[in-house]
N, C-alpha and C positions, 0 to 999 in steps of 0.2 A: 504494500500500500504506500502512495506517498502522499508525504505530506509537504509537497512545496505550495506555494503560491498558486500556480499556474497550472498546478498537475502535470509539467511536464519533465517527469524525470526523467532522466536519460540512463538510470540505473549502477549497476558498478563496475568499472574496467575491468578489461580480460584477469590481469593481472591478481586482481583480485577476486574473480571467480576461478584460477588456479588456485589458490592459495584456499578458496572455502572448501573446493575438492580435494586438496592436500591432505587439510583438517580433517575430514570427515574419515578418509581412507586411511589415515594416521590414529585417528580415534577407533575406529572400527579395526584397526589391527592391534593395538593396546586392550582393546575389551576383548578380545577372542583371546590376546595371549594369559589375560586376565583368568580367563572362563576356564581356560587348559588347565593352571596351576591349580584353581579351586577345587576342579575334579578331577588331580592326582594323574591327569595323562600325563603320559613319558614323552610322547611327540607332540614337537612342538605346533602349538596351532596360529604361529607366526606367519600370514596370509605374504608378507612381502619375501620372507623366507621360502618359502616356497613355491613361488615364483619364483626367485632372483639367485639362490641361495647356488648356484652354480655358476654366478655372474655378482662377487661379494664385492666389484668397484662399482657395479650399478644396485645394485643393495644398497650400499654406503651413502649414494648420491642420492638416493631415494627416502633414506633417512634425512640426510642434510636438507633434504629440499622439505621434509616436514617441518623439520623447524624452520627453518625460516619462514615457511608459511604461518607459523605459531607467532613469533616475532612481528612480523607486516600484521597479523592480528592484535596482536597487542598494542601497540603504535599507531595501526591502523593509516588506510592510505591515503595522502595526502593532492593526489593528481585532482584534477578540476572537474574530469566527472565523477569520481566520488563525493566529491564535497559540496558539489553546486546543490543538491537538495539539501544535505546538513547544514549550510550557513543560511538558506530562506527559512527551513523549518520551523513550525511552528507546532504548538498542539492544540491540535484538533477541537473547538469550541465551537458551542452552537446550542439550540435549543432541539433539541433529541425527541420531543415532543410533536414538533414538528414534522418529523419527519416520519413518523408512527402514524 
């Protein structure tokens, strides 16, 4: 949903839709290696691992490139179309009644 002025968001750069898919496939292989240990499996259920796990410089980068996706989340991105609706934004006000 956006909340600019004009409704015209223009949403959030590539760069930044890398990094939420980073996150997500970074999270979802931390909860599975999670899951593994909880229920005493012996193999690993490290999804990047096994994948890559015969390819341990493309493993490595595929780590590196989680965080950094972790980081650019934290910091969060500064380019012009990320931020053109966060510097108009505003919240949302109005009579709700109205529109019932």
């Amino acid at each position: 949903m956006c909340n600019c002025k004009d409704g015209n968001c223009k949403g959030a750069c590539v760069w930044s839709m890398i990094g939420k898919i980073l996150l997500i496939v970074g999270g979802l292989n931390w909860g599975l290696v999670g899951a593994g240990m909880l229920l005493g499996s012996f193999s690993s259920w490290n999804i990047v691992e096994m994948l890559l796990g015969s390819m341990p410089v493309v493993e490595a980068i595929v780590y590196l490139l989680v965080g950094v996706a972790a980081i650019m989340k934290i910091f969060g991105c500064h380019c012009k179309k990320c931020t053109s609706c966060q510097v108009d934004a505003k919240p949302m006000t109005g009579n709700m009644d109205a529109k019932m």
